[in-house]
Phi, psi and omega in degrees: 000149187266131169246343210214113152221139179283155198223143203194154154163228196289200182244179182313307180295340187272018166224009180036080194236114139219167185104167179284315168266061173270151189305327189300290165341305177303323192283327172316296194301345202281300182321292164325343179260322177292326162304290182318311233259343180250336141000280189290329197286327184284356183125005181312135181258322200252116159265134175242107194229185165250218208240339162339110178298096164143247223278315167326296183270025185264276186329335169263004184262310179301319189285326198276317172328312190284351197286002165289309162255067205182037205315326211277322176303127185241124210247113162228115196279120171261144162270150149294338181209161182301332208236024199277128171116356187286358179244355180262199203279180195306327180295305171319297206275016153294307182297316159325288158351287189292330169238016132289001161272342196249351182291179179291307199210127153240133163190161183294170153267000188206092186293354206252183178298166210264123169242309185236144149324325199280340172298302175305297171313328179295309178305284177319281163007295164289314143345297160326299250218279205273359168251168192242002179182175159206173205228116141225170180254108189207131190222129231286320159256039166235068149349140148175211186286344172302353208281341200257286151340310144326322181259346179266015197271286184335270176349322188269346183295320180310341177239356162196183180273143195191094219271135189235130175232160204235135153236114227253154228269335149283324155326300196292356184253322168291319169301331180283311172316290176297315158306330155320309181270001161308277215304278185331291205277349158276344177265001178272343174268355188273350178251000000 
């Protein structure tokens, strides 16, 4: 059983998603809920993600959605460093702001401010290392920054069981298919 997972994958730009109603966003989060919910049914206690403008704060917006039904569930955002979000513009780092006041636990892994590479690599490590598994949406032939989370999930697999599942960009085109006939079949009964 999973009680702690780390949740993870690309940033906005590398799926080229922004704005709050971009389609994209909506179809991520649908996947991500659909993933997380027989999770949760199996015992998850934890989504533990970070603080990342893409699948991290979709995901940490998506698990606190499910905490309506699902009370039990608890969402926590780590950070790599004490400043992590101080350079991007005033919206972003609002939204950080707003959901590190609503997640369960918020905190850095490093308090003090970004010095080094090695903060980040620490930071993954630790990610790794305090969960019992991870979820991410990263698919092996779309490189990008998930990729560094990725080799360290692999690394914990090497050293205990640590169950990794990847959702990867053909999942995300059948999850839009199906949410796309969910949305048809709720506007065909309402009328």
């Amino acid at each position: 059983m999973l009680a702690r997972l780390w949740l993870t994958g690309y940033r906005a730009w590398e799926v080229n998603a922004y704005g709050d109603q971009d389609p994209k966003i909506t179809v991520i989060k649908y996947t991500l809920k659909n993933a997380l919910r027989p999770l949760i049914e199996d015992g998850l206690e934890w989504v533990i993600t970070g603080g990342e403008l893409g699948v991290e704060q979709w995901g940490a917006a998506a698990a606190l959605e499910l905490k309506a039904a699902y009370p039990q569930l608890q969402v926590a955002m780590m950070l790599p460093f004490g400043d992590f979000g101080h350079q991007w513009n005033e919206a972003n780092q609002t939204k950080l702001q707003t959901l590190a006041a609503q997640v369960d636990f918020s905190q850095a892994t490093s308090s003090g401010p970004y010095e080094s590479p090695a903060q980040l690599s620490g930071y993954t490590r630790f990610m790794a290392q305090h969960t019992d598994g991870a979820l991410m949406l990263y698919d092996l032939d779309f490189e990008g920054k998930p990729k560094f989370a990725y080799q360290a999930a692999l690394a914990e697999q090497a050293r205990r069981e640590y169950p990794l599942t990847l959702i990867t960009m053909p999942d995300l085109e059948e999850s839009a298919r199906d949410y796309a006939e969910n949305q048809a079949n709720e506007h065909f009964q309402s009328d």
